[in-house]
N, C-alpha and C positions, 0 to 999 in steps of 0.2 A: 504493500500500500504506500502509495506515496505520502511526500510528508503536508501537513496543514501548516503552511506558515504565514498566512494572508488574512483567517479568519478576523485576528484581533483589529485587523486595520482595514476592514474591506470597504467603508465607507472612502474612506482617503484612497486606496486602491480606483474605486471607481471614479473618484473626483479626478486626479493627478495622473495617474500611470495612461501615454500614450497611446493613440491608436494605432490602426495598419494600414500604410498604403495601398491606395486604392490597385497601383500597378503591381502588389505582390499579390491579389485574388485572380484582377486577368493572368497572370504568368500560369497559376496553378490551373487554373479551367480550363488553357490551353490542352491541358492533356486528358480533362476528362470527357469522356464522352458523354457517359448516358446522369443525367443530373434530375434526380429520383430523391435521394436521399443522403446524407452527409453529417455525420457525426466528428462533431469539435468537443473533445477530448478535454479536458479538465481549461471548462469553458472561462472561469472565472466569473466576472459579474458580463461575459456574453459577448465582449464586443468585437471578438472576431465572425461566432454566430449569428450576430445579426448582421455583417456582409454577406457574410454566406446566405440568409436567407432570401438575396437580391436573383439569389444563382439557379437555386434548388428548391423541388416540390416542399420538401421536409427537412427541418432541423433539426437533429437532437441532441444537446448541448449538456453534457455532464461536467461535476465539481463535487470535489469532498467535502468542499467547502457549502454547509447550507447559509450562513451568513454573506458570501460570496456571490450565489446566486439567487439570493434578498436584492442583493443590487442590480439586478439584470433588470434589460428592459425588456418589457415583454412585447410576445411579435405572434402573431396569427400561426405563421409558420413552423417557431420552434417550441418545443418541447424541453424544458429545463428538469431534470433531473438529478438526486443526489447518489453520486455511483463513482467507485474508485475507475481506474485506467485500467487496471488488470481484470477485473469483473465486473462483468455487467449484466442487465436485464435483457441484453439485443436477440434476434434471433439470429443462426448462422444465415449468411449471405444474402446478409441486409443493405450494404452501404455502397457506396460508391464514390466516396472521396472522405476521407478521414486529414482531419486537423488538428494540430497540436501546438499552439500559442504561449512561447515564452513559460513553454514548462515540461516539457520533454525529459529533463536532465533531474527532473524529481521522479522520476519511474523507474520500476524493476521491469527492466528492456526485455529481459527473453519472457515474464508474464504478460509484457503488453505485444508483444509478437503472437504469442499465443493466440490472444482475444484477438486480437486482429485478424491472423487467419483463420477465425472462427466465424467475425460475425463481415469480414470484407468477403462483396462478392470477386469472382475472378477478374483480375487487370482493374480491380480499385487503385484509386490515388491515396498515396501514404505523404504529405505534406505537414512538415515540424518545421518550427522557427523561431527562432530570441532573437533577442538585439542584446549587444552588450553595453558599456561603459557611456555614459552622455558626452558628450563633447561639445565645449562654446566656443561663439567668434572669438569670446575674448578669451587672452592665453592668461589672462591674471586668475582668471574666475577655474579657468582649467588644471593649472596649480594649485588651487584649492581643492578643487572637487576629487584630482588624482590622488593626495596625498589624506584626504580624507578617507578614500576610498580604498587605499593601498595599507595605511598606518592607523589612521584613527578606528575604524571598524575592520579593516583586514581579517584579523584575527576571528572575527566573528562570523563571518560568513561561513556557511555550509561547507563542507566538500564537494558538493555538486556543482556550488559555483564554478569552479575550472572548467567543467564541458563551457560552458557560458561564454569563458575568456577565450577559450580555445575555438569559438564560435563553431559549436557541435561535430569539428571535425576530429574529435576523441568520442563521442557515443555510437554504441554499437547503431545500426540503421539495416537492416537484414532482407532488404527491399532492394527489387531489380530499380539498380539507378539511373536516373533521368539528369537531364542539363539543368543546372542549377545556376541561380541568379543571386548577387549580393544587391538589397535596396538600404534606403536610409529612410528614419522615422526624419521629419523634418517639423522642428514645435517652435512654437515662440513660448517664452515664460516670462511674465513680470517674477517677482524677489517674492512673492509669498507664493504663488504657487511653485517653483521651482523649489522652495522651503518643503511643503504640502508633500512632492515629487517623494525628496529625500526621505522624509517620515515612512515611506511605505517599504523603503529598503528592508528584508529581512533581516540583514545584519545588525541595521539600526536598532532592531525590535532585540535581538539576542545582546547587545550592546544594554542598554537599558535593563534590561531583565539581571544583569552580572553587577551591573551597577549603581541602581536606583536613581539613573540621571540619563536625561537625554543630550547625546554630541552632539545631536543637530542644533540646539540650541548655542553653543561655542562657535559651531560653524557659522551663524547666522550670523554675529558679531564680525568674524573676518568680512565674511559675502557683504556687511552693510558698508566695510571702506571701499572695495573695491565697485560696488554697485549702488550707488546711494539712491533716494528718488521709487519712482514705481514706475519705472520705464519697463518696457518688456526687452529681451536681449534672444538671439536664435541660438537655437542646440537643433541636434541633430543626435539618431540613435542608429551606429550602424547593424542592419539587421540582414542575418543571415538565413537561407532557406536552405533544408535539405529534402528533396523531393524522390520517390519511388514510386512501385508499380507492383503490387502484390500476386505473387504468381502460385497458382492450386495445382 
């Protein structure tokens, strides 16, 4: 089972955390044919499933998280359910394009291969993807963010983080592979939501928990010399896809 590390902050989650370009769903549908049905995988509060339900008759959008998918918006088309990645309710040779959003690297990869070739029909789509590390125009605010990110909560982050860094090309993927494309999340953030951003970090949350104090608040201090005012400033999230084709 994967791990829960979102529930405590799922509100902030859905506030803050990024969406998906719009030219990472065309690339993926590229190779789907028949668009029936399409289960997104530890959906979070949705917001890769409701693109997808632009695409597809049916959505079925799972999370372990039931706080998580409290925050979902609801859509005609999908179906939110609370279901780990390894098992599920589906029936065998259900789907026909499977998504997994900036969370792949939290699963036990041969249980979710399993289910997969269980409930994908023949020549389904297997599409995972994260983005890693934020990056800004400015290099002042970038030295900040690196060194908070590397020193200040380092330590704290998971060990799953590395696939992440490694942008997924260390997790196993057990799927006949397809041509794969690197996009970038492209956000503007004024100085409280970019704050907002941080808060939802996992590490931030394991950070806190060890020490009855939040770093982000230290950090905010630095970010107000270098970013004064309530201007918005551009980031960008480089985001990686690794795409397959499931073969019976």
């Amino acid at each position: 089972m994967a791990k829960d590390l979102f529930s405590n902050q799922a509100s902030l989650y859905a506030q803050y955390r990024p969406g998906y370009p719009h030219e990472l769903y065309e690339y993926i549908l590229q190779q789907v044919t028949n668009r029936q049905l399409a289960w997104d995988c530890a959906t979070g509060n949705g917001q890769a499933a409701v693109e997808l339900a632009n695409y597809f008759e049916q959505v079925m959008a799972t999370d372990i998280s039931e706080k998580q998918l409290q925050q979902a918006q609801p859509h005609e088309k999908i179906t939110y359910l609370v279901s780990t990645a390894e098992q599920t309710p589906f029936n065998d040779n259900s789907f026909d394009c499977i998504t997994v959003a900036q969370a792949y690297h939290w699963f036990r990869f041969g249980a979710f291969e399993k289910e997969v070739q269980r409930i994908a029909r023949p020549g389904a789509i297997v599409a995972i993807w994260g983005y890693s590390l934020v990056v800004c125009e400015d290099e002042a605010m970038n030295a900040l963010i690196n060194t908070f990110y590397r020193e200040t909560v380092g330590p704290y982050w998971d060990k799953e983080r590395k696939y992440v860094d490694d942008h997924y090309t260390t997790v196993p993927f057990p799927y006949e592979p397809l041509p794969s494309k690197d996009f970038k999340i492209q956000v503007q953030y004024n100085r409280q939501q970019f704050i907002g951003y941080l808060n939802t970090w996992s590490s931030v949350q394991h950070f806190i928990k060890a020490h009855q104090y939040n770093p982000v608040d230290e950090l905010t201090a630095a970010i107000e010399q270098v970013w004064p005012g309530d201007s918005f400033k551009s980031f960008y999230f480089p985001l990686f896809l690794k795409l397959g084709r499931v073969m019976k």
